[in-house]
Steps between C-alpha positions, in 0.01 A plus 500: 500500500665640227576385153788223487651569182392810255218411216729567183758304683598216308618175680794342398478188309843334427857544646760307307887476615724246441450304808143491553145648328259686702129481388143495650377214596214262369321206544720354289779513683298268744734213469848633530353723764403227706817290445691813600301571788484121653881438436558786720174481769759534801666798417169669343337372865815670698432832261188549466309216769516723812314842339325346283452136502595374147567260388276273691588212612272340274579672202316359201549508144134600502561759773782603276319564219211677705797757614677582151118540327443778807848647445431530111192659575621752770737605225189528246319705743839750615515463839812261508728318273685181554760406223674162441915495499602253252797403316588690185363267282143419804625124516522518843332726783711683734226682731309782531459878568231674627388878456221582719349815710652559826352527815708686626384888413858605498585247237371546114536104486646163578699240329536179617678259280674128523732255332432151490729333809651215191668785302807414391691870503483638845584851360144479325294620820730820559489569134120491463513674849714789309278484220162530746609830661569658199232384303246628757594865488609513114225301332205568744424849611579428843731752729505243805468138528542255712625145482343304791771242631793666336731740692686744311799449350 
């Protein structure tokens, strides 16, 4: 299988905008990862529940904390990065995006990303949306990616 992302590359750490801050996730984002991901378990289940199962029914604050330690360390070890969306000022969590390998040998990678279903703005999702697809080919050294669950707009 060939090399994900280039040695020298180096992954990007922060994104900051005016409406929300982009930066990799830790384990201590734990608890406003968790809040974001329970207050929004039905649309997260509708998303992501059929390919992949999460979030669990039973989705624990333990089981939470077990997932965003093995993120951070997937990041730590290069082979895929998960950052937290916040607010400007990281009061408040407004999802995630995900940069992994693809499976797809066509594809260089794939982004999947959400917004938390209790956001306020509905033009948030279509602006991180925007923001994904460019990000992914101007940041990342990636020619083709794809966005699992998103149809082109």
């Amino acid at each position: 299988m060939p090399e994900f992302l280039p040695e020298d590359f180096v992954i990007p750490t922060l994104v900051a905008g005016p409406r929300f801050r982009i930066r990799p996730i830790t384990v201590h984002d734990v608890v406003k990862d968790y809040g974001a991901i329970v207050g929004s378990m039905d649309r997260l289940r509708d998303q992501f529940g059929p390919e992949w199962g999460w979030p669990a029914p039973e989705f624990t604050f333990e089981q939470a904390l077990i997932d965003v330690a093995w993120l951070q360390k997937e990041g730590q070890l290069r082979r895929s990065f998960s950052y937290v969306v916040t607010t400007p000022d990281e009061e408040r969590q407004l999802g995630r995006i995900h940069v992994a390998p693809s499976d797809d040998p066509d594809a260089d990678a794939v982004v999947v990303f959400w917004v938390r279903s209790d956001q306020d703005d509905p033009t948030l999702e279509k602006e991180l949306e925007e923001f994904a697809r460019e990000w992914a080919t101007t940041a990342w050294p990636f020619e083709l990616v794809r966005f699992p669950g998103r149809e082109l707009f």
